[in-house]
C-alpha positions in Angstrom: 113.5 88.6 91.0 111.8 89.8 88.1 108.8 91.9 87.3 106.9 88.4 85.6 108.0 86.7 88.5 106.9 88.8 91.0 103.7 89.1 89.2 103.2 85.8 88.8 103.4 85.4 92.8 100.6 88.0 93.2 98.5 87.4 96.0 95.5 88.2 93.9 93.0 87.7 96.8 95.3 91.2 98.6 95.4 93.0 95.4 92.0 92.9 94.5 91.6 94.6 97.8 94.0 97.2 97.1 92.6 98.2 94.1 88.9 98.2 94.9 89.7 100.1 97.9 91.8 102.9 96.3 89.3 102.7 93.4 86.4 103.5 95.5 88.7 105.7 97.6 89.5 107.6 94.3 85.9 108.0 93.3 86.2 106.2 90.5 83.5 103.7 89.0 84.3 100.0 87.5 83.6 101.7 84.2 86.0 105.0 84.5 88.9 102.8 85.4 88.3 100.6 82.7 88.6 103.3 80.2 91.6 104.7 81.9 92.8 101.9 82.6 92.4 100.3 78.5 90.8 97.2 79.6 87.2 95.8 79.3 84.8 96.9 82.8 84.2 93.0 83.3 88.0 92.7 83.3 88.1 95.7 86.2 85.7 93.2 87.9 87.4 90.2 87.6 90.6 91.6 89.1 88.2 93.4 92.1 87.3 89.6 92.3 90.7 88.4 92.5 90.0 85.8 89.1 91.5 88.9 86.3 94.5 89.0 85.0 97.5 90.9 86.8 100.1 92.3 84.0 103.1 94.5 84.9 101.1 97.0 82.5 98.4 97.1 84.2 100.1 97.4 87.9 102.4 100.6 86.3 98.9 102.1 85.1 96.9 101.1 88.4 99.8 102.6 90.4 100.0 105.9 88.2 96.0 105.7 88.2 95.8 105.8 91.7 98.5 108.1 92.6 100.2 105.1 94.7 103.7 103.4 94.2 103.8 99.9 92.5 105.6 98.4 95.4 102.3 98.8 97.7 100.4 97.6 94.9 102.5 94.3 94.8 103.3 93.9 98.4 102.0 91.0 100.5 102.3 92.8 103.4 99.4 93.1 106.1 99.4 96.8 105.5 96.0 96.2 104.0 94.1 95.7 107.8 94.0 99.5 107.2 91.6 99.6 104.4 89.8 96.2 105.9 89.0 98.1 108.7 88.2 101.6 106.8 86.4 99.1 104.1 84.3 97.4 107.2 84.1 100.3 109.2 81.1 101.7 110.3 81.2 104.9 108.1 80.5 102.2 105.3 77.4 100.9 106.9 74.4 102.3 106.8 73.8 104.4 109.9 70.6 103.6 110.7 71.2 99.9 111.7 74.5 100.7 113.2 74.8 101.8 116.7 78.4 102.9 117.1 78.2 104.2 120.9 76.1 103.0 124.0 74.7 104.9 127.3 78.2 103.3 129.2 80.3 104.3 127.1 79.3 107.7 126.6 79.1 108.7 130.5 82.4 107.1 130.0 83.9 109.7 127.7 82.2 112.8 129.3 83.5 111.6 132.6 87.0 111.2 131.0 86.4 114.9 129.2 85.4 116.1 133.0 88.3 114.7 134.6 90.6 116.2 131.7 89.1 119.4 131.9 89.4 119.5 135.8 93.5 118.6 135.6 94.0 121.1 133.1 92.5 123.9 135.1 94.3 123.3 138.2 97.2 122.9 136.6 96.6 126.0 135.0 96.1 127.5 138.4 99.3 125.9 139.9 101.5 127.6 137.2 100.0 130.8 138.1 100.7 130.4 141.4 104.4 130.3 141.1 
């Protein structure tokens, strides 16, 4: 299959996502990777919005851009529930309205940290012993 072809059967709704994530990953703005990029800001939005134009130029400068290899730019693969979940994760939101942790759970873990902490030492002490 060729490059045009392969392009052609972009999912474009996967590699907006790619690229906005390692855009914003990158800590670069809509209007840096334009310029770096050579193409118009609005055009860096339409791809982020899955409507621009894919070219095989702009997926070897997006891939060079981002320090990333075109194959991963260009693959349909779910490998991209990795930057849903960074993209959706809680460090995105704004802390105050998000409560990552509840009374339970947190007795939860210090009990777990207990019990670990516990097993260690008399294991610790067993080893001694022999």
């Amino acid at each position: 299959m060729d490059i045009q072809k392969l392009i052609e059967n972009i999912d474009k709704e996967k590699f907006a996502i790619k690229f906005q994530v390692h855009r914003e990953i990158s800590g670069i703005s809509t209007k840096e990777a334009a310029v770096r990029l050579n193409v118009e800001e609005n055009e860096i939005v339409a791809i982020e919005n899955a409507n621009g134009k894919i070219t095989p130029e702009l997926v070897k400068n997006t891939a060079v851009l981002f320090k990333t290899d075109v194959s991963s730019l260009l693959s349909s693969s779910t490998n991209l529930n990795h930057f849903e979940h960074v993209y959706s994760s809680p460090i995105n939101s704004t802390f105050h309205t998000f409560k990552s942790t509840d009374e339970k759970q947190s007795e939860a873990i210090l009990l777990l940290i207990d019990n670990v902490t516990s097993m260690s030492n008399r294991i610790t002490e067993l080893l001694e012993q022999k």
